[in-house]
N, C-alpha and C positions, 0 to 999 in steps of 0.2 A: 953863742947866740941862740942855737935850736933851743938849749936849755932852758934859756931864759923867754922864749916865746909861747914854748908850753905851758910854764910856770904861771906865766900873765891868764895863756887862756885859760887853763885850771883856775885861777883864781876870776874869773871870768865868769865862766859857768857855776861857778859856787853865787855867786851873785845876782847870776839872771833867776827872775822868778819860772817857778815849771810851768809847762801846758798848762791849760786847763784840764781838771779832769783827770790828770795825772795819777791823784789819788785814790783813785776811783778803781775798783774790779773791772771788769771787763764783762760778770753780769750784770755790775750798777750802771758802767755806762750804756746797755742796751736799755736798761729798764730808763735812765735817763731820756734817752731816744723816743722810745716808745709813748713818754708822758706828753711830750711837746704838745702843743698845742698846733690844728694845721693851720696855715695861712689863710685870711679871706678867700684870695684868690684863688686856693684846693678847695673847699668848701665852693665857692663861684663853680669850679669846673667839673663838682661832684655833681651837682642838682643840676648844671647844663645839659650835663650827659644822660642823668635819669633823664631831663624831660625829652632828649631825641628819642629815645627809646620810646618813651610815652609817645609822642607823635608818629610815630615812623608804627603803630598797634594797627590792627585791624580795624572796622569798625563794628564788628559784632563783638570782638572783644573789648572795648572799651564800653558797649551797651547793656550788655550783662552785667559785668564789673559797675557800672554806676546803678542798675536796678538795685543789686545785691548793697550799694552801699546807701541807696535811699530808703529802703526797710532797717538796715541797720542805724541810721543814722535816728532814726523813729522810736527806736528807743531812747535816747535823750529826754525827750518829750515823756513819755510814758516813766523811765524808771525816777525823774524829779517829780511827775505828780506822783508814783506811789510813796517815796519818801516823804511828800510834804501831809498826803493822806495818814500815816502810821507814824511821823515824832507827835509829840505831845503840843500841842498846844503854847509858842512862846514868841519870845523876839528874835531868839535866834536861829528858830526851824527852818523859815526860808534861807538863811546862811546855810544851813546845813544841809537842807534840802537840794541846790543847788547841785552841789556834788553829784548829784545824777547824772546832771546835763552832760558830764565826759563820758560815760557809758560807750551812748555810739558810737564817738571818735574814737575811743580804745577800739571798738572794733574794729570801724573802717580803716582805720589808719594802720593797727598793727596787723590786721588783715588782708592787706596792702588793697584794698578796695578802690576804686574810682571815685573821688570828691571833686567837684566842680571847683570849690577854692582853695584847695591844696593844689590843683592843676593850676593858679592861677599865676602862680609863681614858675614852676619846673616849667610850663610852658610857654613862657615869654621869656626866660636866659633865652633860650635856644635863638629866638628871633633878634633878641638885642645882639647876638652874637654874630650869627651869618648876614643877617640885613638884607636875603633876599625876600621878595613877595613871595614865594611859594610856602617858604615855611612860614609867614603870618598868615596863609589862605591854610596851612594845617593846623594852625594854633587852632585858629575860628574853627575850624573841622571838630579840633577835639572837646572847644568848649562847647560848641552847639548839644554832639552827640551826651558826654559827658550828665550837660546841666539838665538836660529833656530825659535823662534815664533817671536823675535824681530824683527829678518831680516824678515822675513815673512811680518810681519806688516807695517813694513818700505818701504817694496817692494809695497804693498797695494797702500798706501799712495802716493808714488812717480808716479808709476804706474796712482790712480786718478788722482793728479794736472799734469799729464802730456799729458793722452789719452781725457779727460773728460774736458770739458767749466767749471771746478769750480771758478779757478782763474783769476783775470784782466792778459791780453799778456802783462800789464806793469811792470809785477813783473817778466818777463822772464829773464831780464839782472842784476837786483839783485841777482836772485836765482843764476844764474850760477856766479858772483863775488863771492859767498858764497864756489859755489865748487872750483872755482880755488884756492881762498884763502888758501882751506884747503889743496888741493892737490899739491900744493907749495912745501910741508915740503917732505922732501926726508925720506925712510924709519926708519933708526937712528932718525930723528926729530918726527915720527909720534909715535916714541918707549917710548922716551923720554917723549912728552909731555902727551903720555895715561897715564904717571907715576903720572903725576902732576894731572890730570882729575879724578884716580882711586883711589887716597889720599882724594883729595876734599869729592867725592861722600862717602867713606868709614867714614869719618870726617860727613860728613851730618847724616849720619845715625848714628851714636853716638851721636850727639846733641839733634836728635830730641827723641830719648831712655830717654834721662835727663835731659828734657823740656819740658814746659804742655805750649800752647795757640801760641807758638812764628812760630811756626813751616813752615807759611808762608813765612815769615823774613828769617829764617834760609836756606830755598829750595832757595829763589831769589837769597840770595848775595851768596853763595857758587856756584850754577849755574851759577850766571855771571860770577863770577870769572873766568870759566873753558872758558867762548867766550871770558872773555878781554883778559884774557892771550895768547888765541892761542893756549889752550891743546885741547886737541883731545880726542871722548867722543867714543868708538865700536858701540852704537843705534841711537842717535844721526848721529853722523857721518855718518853710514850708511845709513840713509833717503838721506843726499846729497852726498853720494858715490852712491849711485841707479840712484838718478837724473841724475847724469852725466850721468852715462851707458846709460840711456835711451834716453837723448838730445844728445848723442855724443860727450858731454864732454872729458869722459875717455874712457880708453877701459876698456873691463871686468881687463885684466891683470892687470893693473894699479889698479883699484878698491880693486882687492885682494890680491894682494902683494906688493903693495904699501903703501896700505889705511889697510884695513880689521886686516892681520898678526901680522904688528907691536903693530898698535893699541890696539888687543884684547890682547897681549903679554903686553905692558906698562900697562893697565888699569888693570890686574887680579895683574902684580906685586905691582904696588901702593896701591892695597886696602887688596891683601891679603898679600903677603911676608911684606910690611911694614908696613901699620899699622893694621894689624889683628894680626901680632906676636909681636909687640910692645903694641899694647894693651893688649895682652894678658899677655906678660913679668911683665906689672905693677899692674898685680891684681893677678897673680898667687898666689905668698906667701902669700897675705890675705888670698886665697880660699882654698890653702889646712892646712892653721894654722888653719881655722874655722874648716873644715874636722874633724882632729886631736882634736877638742874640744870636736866634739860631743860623 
């Protein structure tokens, strides 16, 4: 009988399919490993944790860090007027031209600089997470300090290429296309497309949480996106909302409740009411089933 039990299992195991994987080295299945993709819910818990960090910052470091990113963000503005100044003349310069407008966000971003709507996301997981008042009184802490260093920086910036010989006088009538352009859009339009521009940015920063080396790629095409489109950015925007004020473009009024209101009103709704709570809606019941596990 033992004989004929083995025999069955042998024949047993010759018919069961292997593990998965089975076939696999033991470098292939690491590199296997390694490819996965991570869960919503790690990506969820990657940008929570950056934004405690961000919250939990000084307030002179978070001050400096958004000056440093509203000069830098000013160049967006400046390096698509000098490309739309030197292509030639066509239909498709302004497509091309655009391409500038990522400039600054390469910097600030892979810089790791302070942006007002990159924070807008990292600091609101943290409070949909813990649900006390305190950390939504440090969200408002970091977006107050944060957006008031942008404009600050911005002012800098406009202020230089406007008092100071740094730029060619031939980039005078691109830069101010640039303002008109934007300031085209009537309030509702400037509300609207901050919707579209505070998605995008909100969506960048998710990507680059759950993606190693691309993140170049990933700042470019999402930043052009927001100039081909014609959305409207609150830092950004306000280097060439400044310019005007200061060339006589606009007036202040115009600037700020024209340009400024809407804009920072569309830009916190797209990144936080839609997809900070939409991100959040799809990893919730993973996080607290895990909760519940432990």
């Amino acid at each position: 009988m033992a004989e004929k039990r083995t025999e069955t299992d042998a024949k047993t195991e010759d018919t069961q399919d292997p593990p998965p994987g089975s076939g696999l080295s033991r470098k292939e299945r690491a590199q296997v490993r390694e490819s996965v993709k991570p869960r919503p819910a790690v990506i969820y818990e990657i940008i929570r944790v950056q934004g405690e960090a961000e919250l939990r910052r000084p307030a002179s470091a978070l001050w400096w860090s958004g000056i440093a990113a509203g000069i830098s963000i000013g160049f967006s503005f400046l390096t698509e007027a000098a490309l739309a100044a030197h292509l030639p003349a066509s239909e498709w310069t302004p497509i091309v031209a655009k391409l500038g407008y990522a400039v600054g966000f390469l910097i600030v971003i892979l810089g790791h600089q302070q942006l007002f709507t990159e924070n807008v996301l990292t600091a609101v997981l943290p409070v949909m997470a813990r649900k006390k008042f305190h950390w939504f009184i440090k969200m408002l802490r970091l977006w107050g300090i944060v957006l008031a260093a942008n404009i600050a920086g911005c002012f800098i910036f406009a202020f230089a290429i406007v008092r100071l010989p740094i730029i060619s006088p031939d980039l005078g009538p691109s830069l101010a296309n640039i303002v008109t352009s934007v300031m085209s859009n009537t309030p509702v339009e400037m509300f609207a497309k901050g919707i579209g521009a505070g998605w995008l940015i909100a969506a960048l920063v998710w990507i680059i949480a759950s993606t190693e080396g691309v993140e170049f790629l990933v700042i470019l095409l999402l930043t052009y996106l927001i100039a081909l489109f014609g959305f409207t950015h609150i830092v950004a925007g306000s280097a060439e909302a400044i310019y005007g004020m200061l060339t006589g473009l606009i007036t202040l009024e115009k600037g700020f409740f024209g340009f400024f209101l809407p804009t920072l009103a569309g830009n916190v709704f797209g990144g936080t009411v839609l997809f900070s709570l939409l991100s959040y809606a799809q990893v919730r019941e993973e996080i607290y089933a895990e909760r519940a596990d432990r």
